[in-house]
C-alpha positions as CSV (number, residue, x, y, z in Angstrom):
1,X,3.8,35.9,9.8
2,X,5.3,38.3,6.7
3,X,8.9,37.2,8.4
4,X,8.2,33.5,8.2
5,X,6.8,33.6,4.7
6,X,9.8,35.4,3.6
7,X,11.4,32.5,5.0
8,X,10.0,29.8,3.8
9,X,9.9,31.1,0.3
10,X,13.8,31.3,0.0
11,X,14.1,28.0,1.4
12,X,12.0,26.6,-1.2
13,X,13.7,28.9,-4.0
14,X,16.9,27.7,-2.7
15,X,16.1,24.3,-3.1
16,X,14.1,24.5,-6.5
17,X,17.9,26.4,-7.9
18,X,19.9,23.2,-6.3
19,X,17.7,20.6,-8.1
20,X,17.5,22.6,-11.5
21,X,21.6,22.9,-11.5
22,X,21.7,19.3,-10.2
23,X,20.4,18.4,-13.8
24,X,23.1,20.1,-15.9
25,X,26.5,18.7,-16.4
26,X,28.1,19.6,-13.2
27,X,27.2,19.2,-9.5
28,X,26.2,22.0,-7.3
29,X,26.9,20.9,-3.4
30,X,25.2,22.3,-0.3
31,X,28.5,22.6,2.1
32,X,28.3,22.2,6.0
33,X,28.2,25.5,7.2
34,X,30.4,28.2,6.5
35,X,31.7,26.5,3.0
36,X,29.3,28.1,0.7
37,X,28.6,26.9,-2.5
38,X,30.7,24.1,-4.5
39,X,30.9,22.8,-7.8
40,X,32.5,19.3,-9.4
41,X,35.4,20.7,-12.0
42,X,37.1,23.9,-12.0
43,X,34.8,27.0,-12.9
44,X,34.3,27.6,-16.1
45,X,32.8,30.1,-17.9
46,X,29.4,29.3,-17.7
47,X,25.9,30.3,-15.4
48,X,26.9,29.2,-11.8
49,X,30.3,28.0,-11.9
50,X,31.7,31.9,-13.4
51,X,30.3,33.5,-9.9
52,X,31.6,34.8,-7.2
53,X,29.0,33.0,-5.3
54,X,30.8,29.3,-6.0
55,X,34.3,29.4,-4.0
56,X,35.5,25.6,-3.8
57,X,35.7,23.1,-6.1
58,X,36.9,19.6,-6.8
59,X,38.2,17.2,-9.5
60,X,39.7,19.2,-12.3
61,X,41.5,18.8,-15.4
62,X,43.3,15.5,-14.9
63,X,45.9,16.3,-12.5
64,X,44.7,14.9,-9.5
65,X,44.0,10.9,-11.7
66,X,45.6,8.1,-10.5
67,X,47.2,7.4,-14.0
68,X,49.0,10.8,-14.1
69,X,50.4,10.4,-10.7
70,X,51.6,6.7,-11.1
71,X,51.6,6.4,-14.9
72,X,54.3,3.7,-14.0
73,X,54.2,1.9,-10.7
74,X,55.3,2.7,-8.0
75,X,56.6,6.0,-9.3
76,X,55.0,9.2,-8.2
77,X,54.7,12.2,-10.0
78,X,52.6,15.4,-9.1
79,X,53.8,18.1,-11.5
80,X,50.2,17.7,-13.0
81,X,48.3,18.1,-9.9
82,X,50.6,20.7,-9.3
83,X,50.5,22.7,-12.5
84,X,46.9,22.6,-12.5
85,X,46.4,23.9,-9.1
86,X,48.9,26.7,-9.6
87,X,46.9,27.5,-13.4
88,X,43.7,27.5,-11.3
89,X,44.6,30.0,-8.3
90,X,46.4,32.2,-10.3
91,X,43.4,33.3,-12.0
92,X,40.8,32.6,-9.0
93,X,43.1,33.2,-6.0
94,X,40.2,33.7,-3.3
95,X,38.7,30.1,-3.7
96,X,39.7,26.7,-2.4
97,X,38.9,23.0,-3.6
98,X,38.3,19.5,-2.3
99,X,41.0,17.2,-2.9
100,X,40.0,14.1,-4.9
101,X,42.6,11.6,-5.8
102,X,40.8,9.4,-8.6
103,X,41.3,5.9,-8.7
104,X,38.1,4.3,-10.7
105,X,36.9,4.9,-13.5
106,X,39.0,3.6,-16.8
107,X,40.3,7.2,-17.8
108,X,41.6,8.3,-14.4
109,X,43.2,4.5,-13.5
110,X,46.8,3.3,-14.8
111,X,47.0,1.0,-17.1
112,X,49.3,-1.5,-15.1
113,X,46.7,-1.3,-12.3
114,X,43.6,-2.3,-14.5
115,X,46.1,-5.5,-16.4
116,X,47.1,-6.3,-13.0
117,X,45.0,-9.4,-12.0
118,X,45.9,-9.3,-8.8
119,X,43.9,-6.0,-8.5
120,X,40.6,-7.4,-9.5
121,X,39.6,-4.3,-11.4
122,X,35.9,-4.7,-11.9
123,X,35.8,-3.2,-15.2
124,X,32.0,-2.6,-16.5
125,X,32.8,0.1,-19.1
126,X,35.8,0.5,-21.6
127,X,35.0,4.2,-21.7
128,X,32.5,4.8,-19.3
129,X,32.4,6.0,-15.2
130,X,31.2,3.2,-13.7
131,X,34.2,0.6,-13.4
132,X,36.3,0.3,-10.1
133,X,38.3,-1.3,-7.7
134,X,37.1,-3.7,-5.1
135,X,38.0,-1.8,-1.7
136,X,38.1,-4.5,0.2
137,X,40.6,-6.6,-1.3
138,X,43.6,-6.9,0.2
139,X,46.1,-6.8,-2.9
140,X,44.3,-3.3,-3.6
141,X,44.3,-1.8,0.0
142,X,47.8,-2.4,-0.2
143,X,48.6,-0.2,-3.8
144,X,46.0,2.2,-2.8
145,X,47.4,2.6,0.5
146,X,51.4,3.0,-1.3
147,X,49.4,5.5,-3.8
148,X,47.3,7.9,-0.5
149,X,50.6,8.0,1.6
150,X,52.5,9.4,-1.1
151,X,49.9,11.8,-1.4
152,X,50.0,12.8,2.1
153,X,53.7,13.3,2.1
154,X,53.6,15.5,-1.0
155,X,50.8,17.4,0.0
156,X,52.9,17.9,4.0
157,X,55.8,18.2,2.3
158,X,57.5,22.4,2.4
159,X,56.9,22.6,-1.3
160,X,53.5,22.4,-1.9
161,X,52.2,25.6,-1.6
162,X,48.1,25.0,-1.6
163,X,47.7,23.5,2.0
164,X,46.1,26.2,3.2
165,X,43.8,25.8,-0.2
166,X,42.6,22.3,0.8
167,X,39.2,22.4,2.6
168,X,38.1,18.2,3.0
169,X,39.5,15.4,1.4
170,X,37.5,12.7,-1.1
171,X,37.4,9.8,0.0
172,X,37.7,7.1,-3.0
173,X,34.8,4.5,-1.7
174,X,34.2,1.7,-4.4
175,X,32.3,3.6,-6.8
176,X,31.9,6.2,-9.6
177,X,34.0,9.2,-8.7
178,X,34.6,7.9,-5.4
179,X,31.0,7.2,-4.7
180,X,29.1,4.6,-3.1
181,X,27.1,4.7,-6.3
182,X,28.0,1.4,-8.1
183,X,25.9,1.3,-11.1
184,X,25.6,-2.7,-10.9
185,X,22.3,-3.8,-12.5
186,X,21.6,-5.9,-9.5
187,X,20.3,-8.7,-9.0
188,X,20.5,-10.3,-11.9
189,X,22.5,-8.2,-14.8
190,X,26.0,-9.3,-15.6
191,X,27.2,-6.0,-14.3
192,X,26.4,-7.1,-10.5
193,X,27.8,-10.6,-11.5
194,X,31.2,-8.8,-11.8
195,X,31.0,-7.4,-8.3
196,X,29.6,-10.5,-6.2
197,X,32.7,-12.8,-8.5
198,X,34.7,-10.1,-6.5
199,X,33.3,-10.6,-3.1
200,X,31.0,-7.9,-2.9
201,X,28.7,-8.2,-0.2
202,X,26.6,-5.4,1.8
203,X,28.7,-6.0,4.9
204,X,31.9,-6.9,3.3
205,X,31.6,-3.5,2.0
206,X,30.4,-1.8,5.1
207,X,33.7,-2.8,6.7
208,X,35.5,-2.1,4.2
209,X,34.9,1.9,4.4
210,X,33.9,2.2,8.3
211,X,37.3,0.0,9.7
212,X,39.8,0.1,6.5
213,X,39.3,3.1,3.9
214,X,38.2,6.1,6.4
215,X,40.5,5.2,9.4
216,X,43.2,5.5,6.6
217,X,42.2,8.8,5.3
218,X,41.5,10.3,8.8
219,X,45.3,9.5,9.7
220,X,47.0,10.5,6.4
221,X,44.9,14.2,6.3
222,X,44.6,15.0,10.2
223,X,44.4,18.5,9.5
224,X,41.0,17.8,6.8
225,X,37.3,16.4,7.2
226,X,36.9,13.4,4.7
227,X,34.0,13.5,2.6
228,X,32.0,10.2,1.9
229,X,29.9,10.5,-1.4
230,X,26.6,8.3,-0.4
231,X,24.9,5.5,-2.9
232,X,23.5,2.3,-2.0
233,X,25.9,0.0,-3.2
234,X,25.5,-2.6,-5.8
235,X,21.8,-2.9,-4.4
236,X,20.5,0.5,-4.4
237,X,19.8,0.1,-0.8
238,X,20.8,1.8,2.8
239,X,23.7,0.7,2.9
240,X,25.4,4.3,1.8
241,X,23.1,5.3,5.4
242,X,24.7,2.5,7.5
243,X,28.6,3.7,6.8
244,X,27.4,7.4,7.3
245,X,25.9,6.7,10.8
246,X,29.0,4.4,12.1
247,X,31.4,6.8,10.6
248,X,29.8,10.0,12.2
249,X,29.8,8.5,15.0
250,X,32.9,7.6,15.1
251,X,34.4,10.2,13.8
252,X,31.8,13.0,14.6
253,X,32.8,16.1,12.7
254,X,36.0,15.1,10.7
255,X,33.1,13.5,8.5
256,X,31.2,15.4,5.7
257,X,28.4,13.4,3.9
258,X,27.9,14.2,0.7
259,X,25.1,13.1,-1.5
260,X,24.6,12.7,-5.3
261,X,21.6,12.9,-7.5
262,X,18.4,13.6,-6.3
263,X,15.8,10.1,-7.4
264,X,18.3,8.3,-8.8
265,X,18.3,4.4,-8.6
266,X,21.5,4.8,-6.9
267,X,21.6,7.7,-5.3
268,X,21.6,7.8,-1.4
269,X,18.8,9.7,-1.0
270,X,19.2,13.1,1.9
């Protein structure tokens, strides 16, 4: 009886600590076993993120944004991705990271992407997180697709010296950060107005990320799970559990599933 109440109180300290760091400004991530702890950014200097206990991490400085890989288009350079990751494990050699090519939001997106009308960007906030791309149009499978393959070949290619480093791969799935989070102010706010103008539809964006986006990943990164941040779309609703089931099942353990916020409005609930 002592042994199961010993039990059951670190379970429930354990998940007291990940809801108390889930309210400061970075994410703390329960990994699939034998990943340990994870944090969003690079550590820093403060509480969690300074410990040995953390020992991956994802989305850092800037080098890994769509506008500082293709500033102009259809010209690729990593030098910042690359800088940064070499500044990073020079100082915290025995740790690895998540990579997260970001294509939403306005700070991380080029500027002839979001003025190209083609592209459809569904821009809800000059500044903010929560603009994106429609996934599921075809003009932007096609850049996106240009933009992940280049990836793939620098990140295969003999002089990139962090492969090893890489432990899962982000997918970028419609929403903030990659997430399926969409922040819409559905049904009736002019943010969700922007989306369904777009196409948006529960199962437009269902196939979208089980039969476009993560087939795509998987065959670019064979040697990496892909990660799907969950959310409920522009709804709020299940849809985040629909993709997860078809994808694990399709894909079985190439898959992580990642959730974000804990009671949000968005938020995929675990």
């Amino acid at each position: 009886m002592l042994t199961l109440f010993i039990k059951i109180t670190s379970i429930i300290i354990l998940l007291c600590s990940i809801l108390f760091f889930n309210k400061i400004a970075f994410a703390v991530q329960l990994s699939p076993p034998g990943l340990g702890f994870g944090v969003c950014h690079w550590p820093g200097t403060d509480g969690l993120r300074n410990t040995d206990s953390v020992n991956w991490f994802y989305w850092g400085g800037g080098g890994q944004d769509w506008n500082k890989i293709e500033a102009t288009r259809n010209n690729y350079d990593f030098s910042a991705m690359d800088n940064e990751l070499t500044k990073h494990f020079t100082t915290n050699p025995n740790t690895f990271f998540w990579l997260n090519i970001l294509t939403s939001q306005p700070s991380t997106t080029p500027n002839w992407a979001k003025q190209d009308p083609k592209l459809n960007y569904i821009l809800l906030s000059s500044t903010g997180k929560a603009s994106t791309f429609p996934i599921w149009d075809i003009e932007f499978q096609k850049v996106f697709t240009l933009l992940m393959t280049k990836v793939s070949e620098h990140i295969y290619s003999s002089n990139f010296q962090y492969r090893n480093k890489i432990k899962a791969v982000i997918m970028m799935s419609g929403g903030s950060f990659g997430e399926m989070i969409a922040w819409a102010d559905c049904p009736n706010g002019s943010k969700c107005k922007k989306y369904l103008a777009a196409g948006y539809t529960d199962d437009v964006y269902f196939d979208a990320l089980v039969n476009w986006l993560a087939p795509l990943y998987i065959r670019l990164f064979p040697d990496y799970p892909v990660v799907l941040q969950l959310g409920g779309g522009i709804y709020g609703n299940d849809t985040g559990g629909r993709v997860a089931e078809a994808l694990v099942n399709k894909y079985g353990s190439r898959m992580f599933i990642k959730w974000n916020g804990w009671n949000r409005k968005y938020a995929q609930e675990p």
